[in-house]
N, CA, C and O of each residue as an XYZ file, in Angstrom:
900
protein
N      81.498     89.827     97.711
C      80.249     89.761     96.972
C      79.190     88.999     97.759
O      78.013     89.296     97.551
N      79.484     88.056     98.634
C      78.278     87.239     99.350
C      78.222     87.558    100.289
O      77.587     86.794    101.016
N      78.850     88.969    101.044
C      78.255     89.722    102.073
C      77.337     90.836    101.468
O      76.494     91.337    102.212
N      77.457     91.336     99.935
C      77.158     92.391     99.771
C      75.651     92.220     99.523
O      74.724     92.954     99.866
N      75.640     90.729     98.640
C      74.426     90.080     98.341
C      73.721     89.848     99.646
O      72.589     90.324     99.740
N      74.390     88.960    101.023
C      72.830     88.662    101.738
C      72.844     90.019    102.810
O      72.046     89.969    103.747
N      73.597     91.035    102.705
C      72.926     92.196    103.664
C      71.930     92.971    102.484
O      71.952     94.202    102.484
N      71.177     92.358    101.618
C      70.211     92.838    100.889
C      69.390     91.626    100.202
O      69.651     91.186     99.083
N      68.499     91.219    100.928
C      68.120     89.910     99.932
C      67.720     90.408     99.159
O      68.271     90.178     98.082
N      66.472     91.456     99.138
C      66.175     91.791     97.544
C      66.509     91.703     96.388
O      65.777     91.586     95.406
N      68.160     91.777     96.459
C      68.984     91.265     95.217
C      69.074     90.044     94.700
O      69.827     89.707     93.786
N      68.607     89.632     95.054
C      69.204     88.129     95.309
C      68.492     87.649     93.950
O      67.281     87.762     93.764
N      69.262     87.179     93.159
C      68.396     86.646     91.755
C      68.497     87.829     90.649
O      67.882     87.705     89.590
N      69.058     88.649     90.835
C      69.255     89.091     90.180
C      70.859     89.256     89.289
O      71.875     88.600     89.521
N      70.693     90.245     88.326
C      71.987     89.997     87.265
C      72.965     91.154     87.503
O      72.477     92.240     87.817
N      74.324     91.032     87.383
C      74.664     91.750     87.743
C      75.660     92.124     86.119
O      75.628     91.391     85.131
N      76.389     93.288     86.217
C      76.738     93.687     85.167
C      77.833     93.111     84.406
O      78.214     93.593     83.339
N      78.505     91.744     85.129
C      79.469     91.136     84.732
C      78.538     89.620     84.555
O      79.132     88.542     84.517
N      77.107     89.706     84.462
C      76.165     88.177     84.125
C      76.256     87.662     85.279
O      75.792     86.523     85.308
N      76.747     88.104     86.443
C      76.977     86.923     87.542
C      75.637     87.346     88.323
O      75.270     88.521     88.361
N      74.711     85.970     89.138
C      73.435     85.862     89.504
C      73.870     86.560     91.172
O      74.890     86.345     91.827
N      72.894     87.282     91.454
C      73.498     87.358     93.031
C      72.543     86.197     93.963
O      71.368     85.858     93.818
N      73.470     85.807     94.858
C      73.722     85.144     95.960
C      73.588     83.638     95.299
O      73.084     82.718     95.943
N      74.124     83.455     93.848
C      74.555     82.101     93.551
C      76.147     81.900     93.424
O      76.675     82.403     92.432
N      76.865     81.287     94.237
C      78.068     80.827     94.427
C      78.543     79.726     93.171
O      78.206     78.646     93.655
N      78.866     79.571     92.446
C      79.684     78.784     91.347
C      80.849     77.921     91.238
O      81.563     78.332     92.152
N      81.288     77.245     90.831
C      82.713     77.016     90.697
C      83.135     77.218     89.415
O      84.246     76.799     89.091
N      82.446     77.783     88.635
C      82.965     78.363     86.964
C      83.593     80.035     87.613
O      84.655     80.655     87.650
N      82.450     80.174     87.960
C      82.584     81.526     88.563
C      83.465     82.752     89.335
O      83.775     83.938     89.227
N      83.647     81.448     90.275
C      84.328     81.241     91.455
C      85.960     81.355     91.037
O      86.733     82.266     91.331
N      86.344     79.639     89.937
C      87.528     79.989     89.172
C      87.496     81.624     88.251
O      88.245     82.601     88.277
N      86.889     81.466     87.882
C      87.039     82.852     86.952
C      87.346     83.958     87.737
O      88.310     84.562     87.266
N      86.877     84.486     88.807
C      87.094     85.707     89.623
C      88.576     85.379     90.210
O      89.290     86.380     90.276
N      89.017     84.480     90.536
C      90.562     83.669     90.844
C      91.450     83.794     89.474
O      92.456     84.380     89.874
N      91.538     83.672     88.748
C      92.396     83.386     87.816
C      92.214     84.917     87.269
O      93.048     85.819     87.345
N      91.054     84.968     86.763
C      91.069     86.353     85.459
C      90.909     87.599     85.969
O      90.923     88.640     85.311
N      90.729     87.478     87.343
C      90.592     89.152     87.794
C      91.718     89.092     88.880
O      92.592     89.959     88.869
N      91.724     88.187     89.729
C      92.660     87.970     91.084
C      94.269     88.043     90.486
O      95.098     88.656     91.158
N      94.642     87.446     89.301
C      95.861     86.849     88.744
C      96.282     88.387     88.390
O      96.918     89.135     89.133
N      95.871     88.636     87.314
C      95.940     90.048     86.686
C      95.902     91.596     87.587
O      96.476     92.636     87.266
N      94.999     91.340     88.844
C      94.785     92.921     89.297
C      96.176     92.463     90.160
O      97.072     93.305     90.200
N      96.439     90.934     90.977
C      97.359     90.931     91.682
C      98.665     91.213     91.560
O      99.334     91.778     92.426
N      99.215     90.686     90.078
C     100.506     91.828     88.792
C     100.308     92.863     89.117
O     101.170     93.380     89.828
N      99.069     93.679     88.755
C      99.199     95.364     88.098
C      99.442     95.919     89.762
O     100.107     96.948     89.883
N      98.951     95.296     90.934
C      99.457     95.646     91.674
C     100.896     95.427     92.725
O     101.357     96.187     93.578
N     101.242     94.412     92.380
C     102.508     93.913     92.510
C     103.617     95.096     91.913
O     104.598     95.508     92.533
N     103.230     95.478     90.682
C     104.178     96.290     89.608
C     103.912     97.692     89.899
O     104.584     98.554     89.334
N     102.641     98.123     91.047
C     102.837     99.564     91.329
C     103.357     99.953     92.877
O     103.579    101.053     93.384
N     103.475     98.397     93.492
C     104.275     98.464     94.587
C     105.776     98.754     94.232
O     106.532     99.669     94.557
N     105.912     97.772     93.539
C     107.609     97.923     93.438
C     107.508     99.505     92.518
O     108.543    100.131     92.742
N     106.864    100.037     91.875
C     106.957    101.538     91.637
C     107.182    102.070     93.376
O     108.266    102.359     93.883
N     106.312    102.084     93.817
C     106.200    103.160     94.667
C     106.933    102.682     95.671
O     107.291    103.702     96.259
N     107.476    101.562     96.356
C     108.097    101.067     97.891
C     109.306    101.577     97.899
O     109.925    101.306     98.929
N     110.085    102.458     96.838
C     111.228    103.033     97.431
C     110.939    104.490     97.761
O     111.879    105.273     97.898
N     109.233    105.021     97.942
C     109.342    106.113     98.259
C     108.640    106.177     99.670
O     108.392    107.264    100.191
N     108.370    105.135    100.191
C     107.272    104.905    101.656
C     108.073    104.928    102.263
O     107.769    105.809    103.068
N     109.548    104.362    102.676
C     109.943    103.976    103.962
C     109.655    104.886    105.336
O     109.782    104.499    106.498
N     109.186    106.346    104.823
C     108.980    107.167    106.389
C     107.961    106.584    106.544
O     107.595    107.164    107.566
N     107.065    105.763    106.305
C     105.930    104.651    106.908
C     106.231    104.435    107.970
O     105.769    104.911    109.007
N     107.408    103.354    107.756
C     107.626    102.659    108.868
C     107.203    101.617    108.660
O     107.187    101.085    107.550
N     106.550    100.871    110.262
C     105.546     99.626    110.203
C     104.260     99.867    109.298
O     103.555     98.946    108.884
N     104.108    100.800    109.120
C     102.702    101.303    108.516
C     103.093    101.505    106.877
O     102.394    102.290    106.236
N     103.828    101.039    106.427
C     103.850    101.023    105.081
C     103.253    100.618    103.962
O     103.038    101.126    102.862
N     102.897     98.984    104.781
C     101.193     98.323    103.991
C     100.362     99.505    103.717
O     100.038    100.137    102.713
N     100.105     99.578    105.162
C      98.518    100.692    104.999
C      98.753    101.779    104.202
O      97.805    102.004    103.449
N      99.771    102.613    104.085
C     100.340    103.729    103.460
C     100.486    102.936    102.059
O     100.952    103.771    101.284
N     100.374    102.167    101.626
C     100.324    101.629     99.801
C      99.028    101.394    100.260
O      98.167    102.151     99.811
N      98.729    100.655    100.932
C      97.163    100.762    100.271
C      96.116    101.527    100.242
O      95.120    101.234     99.580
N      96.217    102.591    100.952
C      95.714    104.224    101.032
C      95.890    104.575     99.272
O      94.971    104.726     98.468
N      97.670    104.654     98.956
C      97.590    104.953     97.779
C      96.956    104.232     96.626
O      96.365    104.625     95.620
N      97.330    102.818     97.192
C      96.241    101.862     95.563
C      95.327    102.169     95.498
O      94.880    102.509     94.402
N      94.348    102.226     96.954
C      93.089    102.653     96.701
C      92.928    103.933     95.757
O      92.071    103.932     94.873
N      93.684    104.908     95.946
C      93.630    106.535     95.279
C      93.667    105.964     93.903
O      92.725    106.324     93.197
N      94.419    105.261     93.426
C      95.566    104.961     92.057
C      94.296    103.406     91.461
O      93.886    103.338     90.303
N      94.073    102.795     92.107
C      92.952    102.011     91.363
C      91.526    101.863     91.192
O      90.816    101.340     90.333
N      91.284    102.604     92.486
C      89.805    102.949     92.251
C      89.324    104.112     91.389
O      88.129    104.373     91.248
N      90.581    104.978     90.669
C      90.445    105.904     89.826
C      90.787    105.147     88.694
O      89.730    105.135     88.062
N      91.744    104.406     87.944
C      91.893    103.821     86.952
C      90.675    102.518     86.829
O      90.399    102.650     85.636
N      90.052    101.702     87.175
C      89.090    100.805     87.310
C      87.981    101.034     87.140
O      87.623    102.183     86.883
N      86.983     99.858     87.247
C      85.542    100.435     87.196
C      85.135     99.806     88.358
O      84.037     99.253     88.286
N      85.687     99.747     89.342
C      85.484     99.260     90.924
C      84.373     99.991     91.609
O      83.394     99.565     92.222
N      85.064    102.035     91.160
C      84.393    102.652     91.991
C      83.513    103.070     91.050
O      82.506    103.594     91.526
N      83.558    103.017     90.020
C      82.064    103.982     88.937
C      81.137    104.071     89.431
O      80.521    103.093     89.855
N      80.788    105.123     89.525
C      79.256    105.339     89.967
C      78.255    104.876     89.049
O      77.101    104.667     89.421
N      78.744    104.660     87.550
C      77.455    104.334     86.662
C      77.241    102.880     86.342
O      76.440    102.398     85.541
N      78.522    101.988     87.488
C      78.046    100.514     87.494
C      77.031     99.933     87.765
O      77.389     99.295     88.756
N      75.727     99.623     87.552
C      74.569     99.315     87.451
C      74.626     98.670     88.978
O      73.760     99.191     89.681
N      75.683     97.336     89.917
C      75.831     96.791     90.984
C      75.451     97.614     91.904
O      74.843     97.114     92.850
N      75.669     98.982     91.909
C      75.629     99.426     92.981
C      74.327     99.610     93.338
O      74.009     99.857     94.501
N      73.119     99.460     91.959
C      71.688    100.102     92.455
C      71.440     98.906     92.650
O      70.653     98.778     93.588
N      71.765     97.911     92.172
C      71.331     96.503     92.751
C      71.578     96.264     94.103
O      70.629     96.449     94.865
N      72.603     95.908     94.553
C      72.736     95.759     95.498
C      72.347     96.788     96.497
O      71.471     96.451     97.293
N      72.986     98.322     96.621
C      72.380     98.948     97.205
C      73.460     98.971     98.394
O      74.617     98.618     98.164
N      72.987     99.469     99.888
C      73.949     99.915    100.599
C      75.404    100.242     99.813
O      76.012     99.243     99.429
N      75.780    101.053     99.645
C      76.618    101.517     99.190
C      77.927    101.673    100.241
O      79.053    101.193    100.107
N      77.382    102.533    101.361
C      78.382    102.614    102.075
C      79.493    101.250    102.841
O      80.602    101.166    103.371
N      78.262    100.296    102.444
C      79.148     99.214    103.018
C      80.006     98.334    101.932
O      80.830     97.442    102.136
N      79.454     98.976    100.530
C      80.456     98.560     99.439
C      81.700     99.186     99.721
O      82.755     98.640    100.041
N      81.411    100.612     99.539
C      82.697    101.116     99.840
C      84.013    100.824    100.640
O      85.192    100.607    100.358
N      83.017    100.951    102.118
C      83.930    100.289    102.993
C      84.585     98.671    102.675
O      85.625     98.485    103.307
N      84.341     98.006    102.190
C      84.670     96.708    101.834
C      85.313     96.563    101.175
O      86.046     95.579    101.272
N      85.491     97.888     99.577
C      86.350     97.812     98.128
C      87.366     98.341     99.433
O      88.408     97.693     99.536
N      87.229     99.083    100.101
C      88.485     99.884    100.444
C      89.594     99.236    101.463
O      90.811     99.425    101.467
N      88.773     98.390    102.352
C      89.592     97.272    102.917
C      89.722     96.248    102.525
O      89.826     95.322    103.330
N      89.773     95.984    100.987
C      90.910     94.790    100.303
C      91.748     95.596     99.620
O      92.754     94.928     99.380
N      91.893     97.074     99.026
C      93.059     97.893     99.182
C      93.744     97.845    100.626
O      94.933     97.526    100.638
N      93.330     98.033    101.433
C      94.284     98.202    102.311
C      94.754     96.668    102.887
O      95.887     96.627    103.367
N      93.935     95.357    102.873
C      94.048     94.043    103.183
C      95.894     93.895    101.937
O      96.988     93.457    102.294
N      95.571     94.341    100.841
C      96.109     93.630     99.518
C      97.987     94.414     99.937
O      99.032     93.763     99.901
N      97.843     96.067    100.329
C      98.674     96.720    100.661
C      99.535     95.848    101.610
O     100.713     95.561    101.395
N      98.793     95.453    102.707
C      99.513     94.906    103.754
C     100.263     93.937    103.402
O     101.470     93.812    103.604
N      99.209     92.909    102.613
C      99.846     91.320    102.684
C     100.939     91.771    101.748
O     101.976     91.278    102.192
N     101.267     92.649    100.393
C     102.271     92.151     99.415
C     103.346     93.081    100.448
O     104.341     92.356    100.471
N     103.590     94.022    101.111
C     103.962     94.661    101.919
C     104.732     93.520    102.825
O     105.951     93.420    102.691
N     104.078     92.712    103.690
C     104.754     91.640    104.008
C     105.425     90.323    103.641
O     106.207     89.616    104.277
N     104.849     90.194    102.334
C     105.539     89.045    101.530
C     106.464     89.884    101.153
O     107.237     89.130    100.562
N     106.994     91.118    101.080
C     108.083     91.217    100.271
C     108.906     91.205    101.371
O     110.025     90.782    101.079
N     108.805     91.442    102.270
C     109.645     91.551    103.603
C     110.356     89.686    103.679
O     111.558     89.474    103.517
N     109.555     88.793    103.889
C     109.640     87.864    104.179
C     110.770     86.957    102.468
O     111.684     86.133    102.519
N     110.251     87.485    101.495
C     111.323     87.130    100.046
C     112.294     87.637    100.453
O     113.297     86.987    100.750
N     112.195     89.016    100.561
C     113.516     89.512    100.700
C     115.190     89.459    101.946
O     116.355     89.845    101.855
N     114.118     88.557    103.267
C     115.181     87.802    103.826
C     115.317     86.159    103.312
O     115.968     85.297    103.902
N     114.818     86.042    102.519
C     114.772     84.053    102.396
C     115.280     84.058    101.520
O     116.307     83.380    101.555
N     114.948     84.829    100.062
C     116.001     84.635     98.974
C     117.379     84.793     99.033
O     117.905     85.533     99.864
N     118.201     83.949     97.950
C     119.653     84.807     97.732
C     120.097     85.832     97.357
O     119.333     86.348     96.541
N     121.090     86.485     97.570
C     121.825     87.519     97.575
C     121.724     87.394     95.809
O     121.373     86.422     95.141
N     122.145     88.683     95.380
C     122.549     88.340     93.970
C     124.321     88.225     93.685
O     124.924     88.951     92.895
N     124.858     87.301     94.406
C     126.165     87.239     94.217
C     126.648     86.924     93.180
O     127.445     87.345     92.342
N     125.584     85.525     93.520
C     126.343     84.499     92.322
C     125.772     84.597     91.044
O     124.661     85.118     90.948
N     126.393     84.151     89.976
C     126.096     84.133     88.615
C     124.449     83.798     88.135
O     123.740     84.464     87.380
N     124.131     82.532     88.857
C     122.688     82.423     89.157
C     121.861     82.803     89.668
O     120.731     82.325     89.563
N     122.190     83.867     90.442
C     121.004     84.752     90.839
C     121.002     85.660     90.053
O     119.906     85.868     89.532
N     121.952     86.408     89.701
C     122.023     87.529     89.362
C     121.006     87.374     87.655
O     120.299     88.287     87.229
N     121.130     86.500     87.196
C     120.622     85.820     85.782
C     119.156     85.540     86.464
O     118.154     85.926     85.863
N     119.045     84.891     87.675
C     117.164     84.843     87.702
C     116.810     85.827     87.972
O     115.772     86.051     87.349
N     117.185     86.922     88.819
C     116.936     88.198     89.039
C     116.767     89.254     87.940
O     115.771     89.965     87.807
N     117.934     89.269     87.119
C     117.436     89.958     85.774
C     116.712     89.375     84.862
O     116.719     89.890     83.744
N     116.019     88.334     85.057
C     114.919     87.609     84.237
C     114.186     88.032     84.479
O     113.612     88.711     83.627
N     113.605     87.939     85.946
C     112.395     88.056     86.424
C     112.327     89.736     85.932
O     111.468     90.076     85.118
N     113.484     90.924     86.602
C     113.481     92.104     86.217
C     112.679     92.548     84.876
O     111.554     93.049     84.886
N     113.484     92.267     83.679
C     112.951     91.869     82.000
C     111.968     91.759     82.367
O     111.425     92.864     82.355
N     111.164     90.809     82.825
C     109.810     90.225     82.413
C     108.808     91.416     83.367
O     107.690     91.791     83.012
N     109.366     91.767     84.344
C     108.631     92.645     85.230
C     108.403     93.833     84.212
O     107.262     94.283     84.108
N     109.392     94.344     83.483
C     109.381     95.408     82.510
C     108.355     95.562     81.722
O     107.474     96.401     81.534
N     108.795     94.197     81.157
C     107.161     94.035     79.723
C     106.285     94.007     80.757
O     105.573     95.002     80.626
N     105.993     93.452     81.622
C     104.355     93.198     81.971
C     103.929     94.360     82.208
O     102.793     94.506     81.755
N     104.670     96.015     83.147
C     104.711     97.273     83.216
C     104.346     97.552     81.954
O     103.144     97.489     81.695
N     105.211     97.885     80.990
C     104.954     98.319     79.846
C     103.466     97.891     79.223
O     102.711     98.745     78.758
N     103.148     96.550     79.264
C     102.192     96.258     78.651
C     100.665     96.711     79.881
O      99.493     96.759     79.508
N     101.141     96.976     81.284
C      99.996     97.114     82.313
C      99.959     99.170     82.420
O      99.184    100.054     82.786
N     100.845     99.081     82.042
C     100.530    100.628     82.896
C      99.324    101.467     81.239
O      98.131    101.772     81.252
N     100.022    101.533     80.462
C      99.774    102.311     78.903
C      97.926    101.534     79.193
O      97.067    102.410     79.295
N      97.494    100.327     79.289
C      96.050     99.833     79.281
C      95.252    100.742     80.408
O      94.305    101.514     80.259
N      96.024    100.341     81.649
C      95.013    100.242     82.821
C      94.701    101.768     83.346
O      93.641    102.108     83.871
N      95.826    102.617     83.104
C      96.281    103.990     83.183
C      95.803    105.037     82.504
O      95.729    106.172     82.976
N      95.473    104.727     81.418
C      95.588    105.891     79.867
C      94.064    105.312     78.794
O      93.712    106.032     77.860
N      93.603    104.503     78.977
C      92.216    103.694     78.405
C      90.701    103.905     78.872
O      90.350    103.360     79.918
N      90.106    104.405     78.398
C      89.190    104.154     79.153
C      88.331    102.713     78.972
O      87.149    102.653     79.310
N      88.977    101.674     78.461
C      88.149    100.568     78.584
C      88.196    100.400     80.255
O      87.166    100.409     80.929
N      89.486    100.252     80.803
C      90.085    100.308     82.265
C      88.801    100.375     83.345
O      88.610     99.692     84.351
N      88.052    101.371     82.806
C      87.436    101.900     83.941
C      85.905    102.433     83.481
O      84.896    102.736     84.118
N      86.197    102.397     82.256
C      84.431    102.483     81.813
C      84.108    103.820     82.006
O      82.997    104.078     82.468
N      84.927    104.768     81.720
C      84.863    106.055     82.598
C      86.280    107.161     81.598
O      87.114    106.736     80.798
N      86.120    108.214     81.943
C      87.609    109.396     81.411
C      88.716    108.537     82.280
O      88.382    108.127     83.392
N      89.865    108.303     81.835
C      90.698    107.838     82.319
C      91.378    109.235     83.351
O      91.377    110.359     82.848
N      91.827    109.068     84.519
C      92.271    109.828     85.398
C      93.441    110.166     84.899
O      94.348    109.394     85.208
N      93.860    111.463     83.929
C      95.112    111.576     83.632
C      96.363    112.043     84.264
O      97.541    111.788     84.013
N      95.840    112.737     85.083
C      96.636    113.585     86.189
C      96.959    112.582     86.871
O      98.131    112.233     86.729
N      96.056    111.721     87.878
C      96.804    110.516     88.709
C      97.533    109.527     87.885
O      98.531    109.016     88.394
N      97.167    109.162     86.625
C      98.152    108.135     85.620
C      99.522    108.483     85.559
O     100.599    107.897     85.665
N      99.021    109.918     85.300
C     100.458    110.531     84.711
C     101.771    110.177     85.977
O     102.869    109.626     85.895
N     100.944    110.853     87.199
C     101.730    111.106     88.194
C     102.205    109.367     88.669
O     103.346    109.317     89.128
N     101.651    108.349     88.618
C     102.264    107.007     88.667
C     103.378    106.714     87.521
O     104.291    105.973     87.886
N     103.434    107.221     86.109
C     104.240    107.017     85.393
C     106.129    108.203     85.634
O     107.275    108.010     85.228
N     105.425    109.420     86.548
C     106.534    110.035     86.703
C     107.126    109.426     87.724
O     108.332    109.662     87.653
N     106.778    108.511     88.976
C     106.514    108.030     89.970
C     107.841    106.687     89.709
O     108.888    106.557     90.342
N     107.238    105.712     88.397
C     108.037    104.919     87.666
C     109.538    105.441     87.505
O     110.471    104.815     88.009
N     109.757    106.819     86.655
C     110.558    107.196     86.328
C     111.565    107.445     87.417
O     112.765    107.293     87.187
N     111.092    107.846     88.672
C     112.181    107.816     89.574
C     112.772    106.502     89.856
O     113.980    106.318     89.705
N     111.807    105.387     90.345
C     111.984    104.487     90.675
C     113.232    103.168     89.694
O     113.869    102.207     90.126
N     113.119    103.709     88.410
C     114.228    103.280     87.281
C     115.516    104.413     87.074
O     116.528    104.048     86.476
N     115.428    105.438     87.471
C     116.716    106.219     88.023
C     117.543    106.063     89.083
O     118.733    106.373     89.036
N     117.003    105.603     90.046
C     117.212    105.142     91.028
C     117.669    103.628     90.925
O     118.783    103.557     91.444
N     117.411    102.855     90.636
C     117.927    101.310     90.041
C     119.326    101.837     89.171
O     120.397    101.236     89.261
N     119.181    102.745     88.539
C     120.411    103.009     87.620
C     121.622    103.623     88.643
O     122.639    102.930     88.654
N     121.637    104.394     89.191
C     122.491    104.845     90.136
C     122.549    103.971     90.854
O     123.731    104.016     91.197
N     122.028    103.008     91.458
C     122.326    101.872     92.296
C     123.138    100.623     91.388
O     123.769     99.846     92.103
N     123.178    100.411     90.239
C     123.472     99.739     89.365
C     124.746     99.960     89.105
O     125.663     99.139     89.114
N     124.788    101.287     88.832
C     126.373    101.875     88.735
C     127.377    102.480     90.118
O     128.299    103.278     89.943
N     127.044    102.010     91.272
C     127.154    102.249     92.479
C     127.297    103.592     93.075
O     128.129    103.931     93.917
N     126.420    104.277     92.553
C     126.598    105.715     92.513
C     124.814    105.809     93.643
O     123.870    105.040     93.465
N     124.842    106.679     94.451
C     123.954    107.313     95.198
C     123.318    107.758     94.688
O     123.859    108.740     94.179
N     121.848    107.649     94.295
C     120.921    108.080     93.585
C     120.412    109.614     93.751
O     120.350    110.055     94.899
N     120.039    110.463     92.644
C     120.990    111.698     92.460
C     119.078    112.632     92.904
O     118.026    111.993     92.925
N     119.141    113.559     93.074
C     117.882    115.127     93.329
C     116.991    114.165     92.452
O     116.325    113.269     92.970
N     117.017    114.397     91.125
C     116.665    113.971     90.225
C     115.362    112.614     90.487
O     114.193    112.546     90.106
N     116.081    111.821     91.168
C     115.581    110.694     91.244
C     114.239    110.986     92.392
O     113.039    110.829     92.170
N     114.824    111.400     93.507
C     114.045    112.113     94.503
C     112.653    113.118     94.296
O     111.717    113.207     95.091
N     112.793    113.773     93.110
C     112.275    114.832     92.978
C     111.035    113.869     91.773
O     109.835    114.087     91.939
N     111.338    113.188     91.005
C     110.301    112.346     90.509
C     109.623    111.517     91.294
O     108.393    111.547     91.238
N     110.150    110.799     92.000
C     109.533    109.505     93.399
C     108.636    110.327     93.462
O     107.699    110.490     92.680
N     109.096    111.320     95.155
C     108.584    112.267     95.711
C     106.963    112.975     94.802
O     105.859    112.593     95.190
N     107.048    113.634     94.040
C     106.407    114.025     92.756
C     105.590    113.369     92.420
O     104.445    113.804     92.545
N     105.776    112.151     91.895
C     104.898    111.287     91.585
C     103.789    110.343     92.593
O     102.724    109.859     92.209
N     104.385    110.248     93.976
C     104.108    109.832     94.650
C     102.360    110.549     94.860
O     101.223    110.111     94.688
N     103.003    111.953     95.352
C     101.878    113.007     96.200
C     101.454    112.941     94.785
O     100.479    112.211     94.961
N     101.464    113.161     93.532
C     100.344    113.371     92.679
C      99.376    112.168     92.535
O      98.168    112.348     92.377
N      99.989    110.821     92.600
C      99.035    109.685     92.381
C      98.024    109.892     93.566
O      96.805    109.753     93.466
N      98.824    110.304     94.889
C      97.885    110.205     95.930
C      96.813    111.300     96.317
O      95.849    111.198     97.076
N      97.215    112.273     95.649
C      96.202    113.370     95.433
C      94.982    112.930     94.554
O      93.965    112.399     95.000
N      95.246    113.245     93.164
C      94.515    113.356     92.248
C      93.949    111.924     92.187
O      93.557    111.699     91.042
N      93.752    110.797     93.078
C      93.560    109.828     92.594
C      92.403    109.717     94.035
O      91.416    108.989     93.934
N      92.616    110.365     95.087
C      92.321    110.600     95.975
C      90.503    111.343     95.706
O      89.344    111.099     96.041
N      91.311    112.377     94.861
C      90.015    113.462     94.547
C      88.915    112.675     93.815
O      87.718    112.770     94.087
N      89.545    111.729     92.665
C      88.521    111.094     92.143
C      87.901    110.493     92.566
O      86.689    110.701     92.631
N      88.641    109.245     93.144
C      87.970    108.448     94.410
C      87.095    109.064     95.320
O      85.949    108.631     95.207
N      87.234    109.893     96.151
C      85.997    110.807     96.704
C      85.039    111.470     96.294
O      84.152    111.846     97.060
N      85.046    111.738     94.985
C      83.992    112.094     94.177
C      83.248    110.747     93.855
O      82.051    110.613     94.106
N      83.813    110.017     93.436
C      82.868    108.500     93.306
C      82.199    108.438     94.215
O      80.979    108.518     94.073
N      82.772    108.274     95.442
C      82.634    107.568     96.916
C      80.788    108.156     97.280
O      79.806    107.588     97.760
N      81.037    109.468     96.780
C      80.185    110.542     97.311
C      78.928    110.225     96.726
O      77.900    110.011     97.369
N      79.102    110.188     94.751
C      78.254    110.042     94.225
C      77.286    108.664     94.771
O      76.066    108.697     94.935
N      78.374    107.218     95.044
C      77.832    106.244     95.331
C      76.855    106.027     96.439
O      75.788    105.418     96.375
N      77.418    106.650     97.507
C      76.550    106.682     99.060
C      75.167    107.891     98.726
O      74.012    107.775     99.138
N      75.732    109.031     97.857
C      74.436    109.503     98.060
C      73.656    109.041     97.171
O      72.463    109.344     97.179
């Protein structure tokens, strides 16, 4: 926001659609964009990684970027990030360099949880013992509700996004889910996770990244021109 503000002073003093003044820095503010937007978008995206990271591995090293290609598709269609009828954008203006900017903290956000999970997942314990296995299915549980309670809002609402909710890309993240908990189940019961499981991932995957894709470029388009 305080690049977007001084590559346009004109803005400057003015209101923006969430009350915030441009190019005044806060510490009400400041906390608030930290806690109530940072805390919350950083969950809903936390919870569509672990959806989707058992279907990237042909990534490779490039697996960050490859989730955050898709978040971008999958949140700038559910959100009101990219709306074209957000009032910010005539304020501020340059557009194209909004864009570019929303789109590299998708791909910034892809990377980093991309590598923190790498780095948990050699430092933590195994689930051998009785105590892991009990914090692990805690945390699991609680990962559930927060899904349950994040996907049905952010997905299927149009408060979300101020906009028709993208049903085709929602949908295709919730079929997306469904593999990803078939797959936990066959792994659970030590059984090799079955077509089935594959054929939803897979499925869900290319539809979030399509149709979420299309929307997003239709924004993108409306915004710059």
């Amino acid at each position: 926001m305080r690049i977007a503000g001084a590559a346009n002073p004109g803005a400057r003093g003015r209101t923006t659609e969430a009350g915030f003044t441009v190019g005044r820095i806060t510490l009400d503010g400041t906390l608030g964009l930290v806690v109530f937007v940072g805390l919350f978008v950083g969950v809903g995206g936390a919870v569509l990684y672990i959806i989707f990271r058992p279907w990237l591995p042909r990534a490779g090293k490039w697996r960050g970027v490859a989730f955050g290609v898709l978040l971008f598709a999958v949140g700038s269609a559910t959100s009101d990030i990219l709306n074209p009828d957000n009032v910010d954008f005539l304020i501020l203006g340059n557009g194209g360099l909004l864009v570019a900017m929303i789109f590299g903290l998708f791909i910034g956000f892809g990377v980093l949880i991309d590598w923190l999970f790498g780095v948990l997942h050699l430092r933590l314990p195994a689930a051998e013992s009785p105590p892991a296995r009990a914090m692990y299915s805690t945390l699991a549980v609680l990962g559930l509700v927060l899904a349950a309670l994040f996907i049905p809002f952010s997905l299927f609402t149009e408060q979300a996004c101020s906009c028709d909710p993208p049903l085709l890309a929602s949908s295709s993240v919730v079929v997306a889910a469904a593999g990803t908990l078939v797959r936990w189940w066959s792994g659970l019961r030590g059984q090799r996770y079955s077509p089935i499981a594959r054929l939803l991932g897979w499925g869900g995957l290319s539809g979030a990244l399509v149709f979420g894709l299309i929307r997003a470029v239709s924004d993108v388009v409306e915004i710059v021109g």
